[in-house]
C-alpha positions as CSV (number, residue, x, y, z in Angstrom):
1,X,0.0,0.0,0.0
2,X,1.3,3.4,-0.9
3,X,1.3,6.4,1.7
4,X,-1.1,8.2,-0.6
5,X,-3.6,5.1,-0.5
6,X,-3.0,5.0,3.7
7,X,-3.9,8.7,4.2
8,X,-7.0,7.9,1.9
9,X,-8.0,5.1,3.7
10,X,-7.4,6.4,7.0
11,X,-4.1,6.0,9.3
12,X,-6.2,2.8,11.0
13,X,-7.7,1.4,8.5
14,X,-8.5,-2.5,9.1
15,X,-7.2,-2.0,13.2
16,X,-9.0,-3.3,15.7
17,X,-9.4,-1.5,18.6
18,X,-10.4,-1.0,22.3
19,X,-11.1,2.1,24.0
20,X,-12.4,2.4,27.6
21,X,-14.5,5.2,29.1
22,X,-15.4,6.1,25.8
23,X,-18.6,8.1,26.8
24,X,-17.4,11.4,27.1
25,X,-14.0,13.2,27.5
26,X,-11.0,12.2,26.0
27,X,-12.3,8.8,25.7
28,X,-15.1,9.8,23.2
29,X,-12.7,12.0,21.2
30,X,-10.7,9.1,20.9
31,X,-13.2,6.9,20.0
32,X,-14.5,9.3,17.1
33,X,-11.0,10.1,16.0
34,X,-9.8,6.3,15.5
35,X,-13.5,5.9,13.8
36,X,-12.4,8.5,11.4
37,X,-8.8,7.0,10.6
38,X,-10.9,3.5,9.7
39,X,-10.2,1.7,13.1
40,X,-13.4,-1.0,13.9
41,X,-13.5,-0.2,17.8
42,X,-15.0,-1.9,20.6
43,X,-16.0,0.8,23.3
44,X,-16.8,0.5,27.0
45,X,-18.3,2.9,30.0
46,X,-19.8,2.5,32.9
47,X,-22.2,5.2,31.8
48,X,-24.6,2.7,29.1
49,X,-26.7,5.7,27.6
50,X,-23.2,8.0,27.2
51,X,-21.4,5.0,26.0
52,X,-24.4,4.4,23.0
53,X,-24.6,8.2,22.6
54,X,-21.0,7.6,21.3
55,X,-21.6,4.5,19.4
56,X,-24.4,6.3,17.9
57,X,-22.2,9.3,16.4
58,X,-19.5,6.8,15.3
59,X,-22.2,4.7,13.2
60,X,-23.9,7.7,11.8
61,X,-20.5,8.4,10.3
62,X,-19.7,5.0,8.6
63,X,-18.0,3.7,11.3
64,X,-18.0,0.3,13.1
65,X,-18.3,-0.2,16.8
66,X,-19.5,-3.0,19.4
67,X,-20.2,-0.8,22.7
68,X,-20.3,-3.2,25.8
69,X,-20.8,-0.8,29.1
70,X,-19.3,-1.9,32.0
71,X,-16.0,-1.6,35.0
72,X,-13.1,-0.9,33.4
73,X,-11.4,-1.8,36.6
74,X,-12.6,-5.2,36.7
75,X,-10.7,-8.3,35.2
76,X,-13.7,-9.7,34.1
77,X,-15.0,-6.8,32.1
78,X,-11.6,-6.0,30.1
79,X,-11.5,-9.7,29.0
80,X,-15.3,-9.4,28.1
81,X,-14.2,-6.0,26.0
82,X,-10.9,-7.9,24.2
83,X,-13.2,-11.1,23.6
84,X,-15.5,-8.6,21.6
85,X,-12.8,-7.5,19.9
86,X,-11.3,-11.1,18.1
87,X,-14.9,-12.1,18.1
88,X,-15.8,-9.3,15.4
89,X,-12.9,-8.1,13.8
90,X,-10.8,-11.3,13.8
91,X,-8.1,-9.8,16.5
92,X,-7.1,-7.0,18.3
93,X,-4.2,-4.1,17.2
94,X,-4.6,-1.1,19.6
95,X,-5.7,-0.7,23.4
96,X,-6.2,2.7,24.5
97,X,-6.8,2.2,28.1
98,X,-8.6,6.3,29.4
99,X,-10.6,5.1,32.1
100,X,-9.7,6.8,35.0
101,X,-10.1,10.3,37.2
102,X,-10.5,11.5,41.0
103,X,-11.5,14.3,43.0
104,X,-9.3,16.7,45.0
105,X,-9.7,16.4,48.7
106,X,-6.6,16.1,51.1
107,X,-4.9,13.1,51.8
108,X,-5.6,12.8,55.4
109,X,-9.3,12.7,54.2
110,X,-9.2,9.6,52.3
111,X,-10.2,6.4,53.8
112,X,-9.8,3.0,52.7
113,X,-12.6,2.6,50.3
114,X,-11.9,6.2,48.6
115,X,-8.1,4.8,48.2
116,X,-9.4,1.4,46.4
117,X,-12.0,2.7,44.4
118,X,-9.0,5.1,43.3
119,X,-6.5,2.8,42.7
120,X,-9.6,0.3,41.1
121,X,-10.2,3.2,38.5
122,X,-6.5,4.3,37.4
123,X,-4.2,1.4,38.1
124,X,-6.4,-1.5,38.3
125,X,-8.0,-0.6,34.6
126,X,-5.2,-0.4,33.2
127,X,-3.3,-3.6,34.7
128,X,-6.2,-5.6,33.3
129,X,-6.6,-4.1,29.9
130,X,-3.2,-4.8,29.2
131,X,-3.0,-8.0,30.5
132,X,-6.1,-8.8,28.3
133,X,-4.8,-7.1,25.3
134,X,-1.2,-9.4,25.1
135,X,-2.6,-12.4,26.1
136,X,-4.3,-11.6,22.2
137,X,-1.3,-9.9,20.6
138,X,1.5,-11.5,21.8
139,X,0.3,-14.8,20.0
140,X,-0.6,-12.6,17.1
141,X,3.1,-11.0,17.0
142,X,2.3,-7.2,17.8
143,X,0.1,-4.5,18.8
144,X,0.1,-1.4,20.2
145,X,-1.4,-0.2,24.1
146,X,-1.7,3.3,24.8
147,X,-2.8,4.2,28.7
148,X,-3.7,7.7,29.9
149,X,-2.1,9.0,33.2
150,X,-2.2,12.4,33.8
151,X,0.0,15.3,35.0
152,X,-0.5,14.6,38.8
153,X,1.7,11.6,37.7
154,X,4.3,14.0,36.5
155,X,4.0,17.1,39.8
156,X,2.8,16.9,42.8
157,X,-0.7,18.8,42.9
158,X,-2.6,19.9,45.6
159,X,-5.4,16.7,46.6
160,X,-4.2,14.3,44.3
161,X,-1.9,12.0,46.0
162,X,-3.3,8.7,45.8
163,X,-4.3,9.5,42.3
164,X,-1.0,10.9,41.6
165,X,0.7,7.3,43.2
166,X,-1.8,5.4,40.5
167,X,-1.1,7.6,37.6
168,X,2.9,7.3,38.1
169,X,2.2,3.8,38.2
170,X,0.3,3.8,34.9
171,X,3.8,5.4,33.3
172,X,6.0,3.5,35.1
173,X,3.8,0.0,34.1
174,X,4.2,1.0,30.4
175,X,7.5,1.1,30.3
176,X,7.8,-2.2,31.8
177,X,5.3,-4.1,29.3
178,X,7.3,-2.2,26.5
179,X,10.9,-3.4,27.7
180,X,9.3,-6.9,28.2
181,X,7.4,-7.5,25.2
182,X,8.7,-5.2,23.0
183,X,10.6,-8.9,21.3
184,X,6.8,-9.6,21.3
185,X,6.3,-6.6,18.4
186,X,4.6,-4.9,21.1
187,X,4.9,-1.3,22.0
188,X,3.5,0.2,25.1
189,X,3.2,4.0,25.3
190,X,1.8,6.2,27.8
191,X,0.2,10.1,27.4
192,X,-0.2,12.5,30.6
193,X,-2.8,15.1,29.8
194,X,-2.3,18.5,31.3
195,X,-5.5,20.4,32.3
196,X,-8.5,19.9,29.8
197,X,-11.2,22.4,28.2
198,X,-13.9,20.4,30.2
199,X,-17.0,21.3,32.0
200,X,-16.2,20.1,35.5
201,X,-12.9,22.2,35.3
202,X,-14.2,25.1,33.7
203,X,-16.9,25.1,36.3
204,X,-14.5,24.6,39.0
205,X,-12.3,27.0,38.0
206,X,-14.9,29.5,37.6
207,X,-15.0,29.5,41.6
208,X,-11.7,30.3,42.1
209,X,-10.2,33.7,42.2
210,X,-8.4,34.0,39.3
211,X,-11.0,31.8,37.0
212,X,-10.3,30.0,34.0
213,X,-8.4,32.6,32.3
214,X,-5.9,33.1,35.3
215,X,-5.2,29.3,35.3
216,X,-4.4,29.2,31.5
217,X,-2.6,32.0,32.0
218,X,0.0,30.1,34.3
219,X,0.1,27.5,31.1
220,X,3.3,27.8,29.1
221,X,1.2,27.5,26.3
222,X,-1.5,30.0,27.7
223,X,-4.5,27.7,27.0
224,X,-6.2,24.8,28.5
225,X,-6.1,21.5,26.4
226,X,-8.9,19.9,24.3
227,X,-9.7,16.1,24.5
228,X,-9.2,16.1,20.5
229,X,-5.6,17.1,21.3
230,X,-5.3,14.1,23.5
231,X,-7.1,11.7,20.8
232,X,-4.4,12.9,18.2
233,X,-1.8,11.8,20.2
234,X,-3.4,8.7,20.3
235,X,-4.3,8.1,16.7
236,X,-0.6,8.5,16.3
237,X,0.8,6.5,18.7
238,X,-1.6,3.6,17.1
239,X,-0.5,4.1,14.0
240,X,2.5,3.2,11.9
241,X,4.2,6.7,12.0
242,X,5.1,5.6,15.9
243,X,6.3,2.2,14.2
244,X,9.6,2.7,16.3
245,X,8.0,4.7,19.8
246,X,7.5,2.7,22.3
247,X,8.2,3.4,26.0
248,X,7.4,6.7,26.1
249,X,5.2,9.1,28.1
250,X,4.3,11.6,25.9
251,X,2.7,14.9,27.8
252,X,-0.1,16.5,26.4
253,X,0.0,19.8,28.3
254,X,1.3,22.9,27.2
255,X,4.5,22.3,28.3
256,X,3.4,22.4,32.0
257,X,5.8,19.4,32.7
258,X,8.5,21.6,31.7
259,X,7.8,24.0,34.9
260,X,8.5,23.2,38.8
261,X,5.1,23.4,39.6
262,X,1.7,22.9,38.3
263,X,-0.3,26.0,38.1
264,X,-2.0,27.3,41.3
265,X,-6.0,27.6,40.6
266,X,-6.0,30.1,44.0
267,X,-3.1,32.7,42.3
268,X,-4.8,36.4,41.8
């Protein structure tokens, strides 16, 4: 095939893939995005009607999805999600592992089941999903797994310690499944997003004295991310323009992870 017939085609055309918390976020702008470049995706949330509200756009477009709703922290569920995946399409080629997220609230405030359902959500999501995906493409000589951490897992911030400890672990997981199986033609990548364009931010941020424009403002890039910037990343880590990346966490974040701190949503 020719470059000019790839870019036609789509930069994932005949992929399988999985993504997880597909139903809003970065997930769904994944989702769409690797529908665009011709990827056949199996989706999952644990939100059913936001998950098929995806599905919904990707089919409307010509794409082709299975959406099976569920815990993307659960063994069970990932294998359910892979099994969907070789069942339809005949294999699997790319896991992007997004599930994941937590509140702010001081560490001295979290108790045991906060902690779990943490580490359930970030780590645990991810350890599965992997560990479903190679048991597929390690017989099948390759793939590619992309996980999200985020830039807690890069700087301390203010709340986020237990999610920061998962989200380091996340990175630090990658590069061990790419240094294992990378004989195995697989490559295992990781992107930390910096602060995203969403509603709960914005809202949050809107509370605070300086507001959203004083937090982007302490952005080296002097904006808040997008979710599409974070599915761009991911279409090309999937692709074969990253043929030789692999063990890499790639920020997404306006160059925040090139400061000492993160920015301060309380700064005037």
């Amino acid at each position: 095939m020719t470059g000019a017939d790839r870019n036609r085609r789509g930069r994932l055309a005949e992929r399988s893939a999985v993504i997880t918390a597909a139903g809003a976020g970065i997930g769904r702008a994944s989702a769409l995005a690797f529908a665009r470049e011709g990827a056949r995706l199996v989706i999952n949330d644990l939100d059913a009607n936001a998950l098929e509200d995806t599905a919904d756009q990707i089919r409307k477009a010509g794409g082709t999805v299975v959406a099976l709703a569920g815990d993307a922290g659960t063994e069970t569920l990932n294998e359910e999600l892979v099994e969907a995946a070789v069942e339809q399409y005949g294999g699997l080629d790319v896991a992007h592992l997004v599930a994941g997220g937590a509140r702010p609230l001081p560490t001295l405030k979290h108790d045991a089941e906060r902690y779990h359902k943490i580490v359930s959500l970030n780590l645990d999501s991810c350890w599965f999903g992997t560990l479903a995906a190679l048991r597929v493409m390690v017989p099948a000589g390759g793939g590619s797994i992309i996980a999200t951490s985020a830039g807690a897992g890069l700087g301390a911030v203010m709340g986020l310690t237990a999610y920061a400890a998962t989200k380091a672990g996340v990175a630090a997981m990658m590069r061990g499944i790419a240094h294992e199986h990378g004989c195995d033609g697989i490559r295992a990548n990781t992107i930390s997003p910096g602060p995203m364009e969403t509603p709960g931010l914005l809202g949050a941020l809107e509370r605070t004295p300086s507001g959203a424009a004083g937090f982007a403002a302490q952005i080296p890039l002097r904006s808040l991310g997008r979710a599409e910037d974070i599915a761009d990343a991911a279409v090309f880590l999937a692709s074969n323009e990253a043929r030789y990346i692999s063990g890499v966490n790639l920020p997404v974040d306006g160059a925040i992870h090139s400061t000492l701190s993160s920015p301060d949503p309380m700064a005037r």
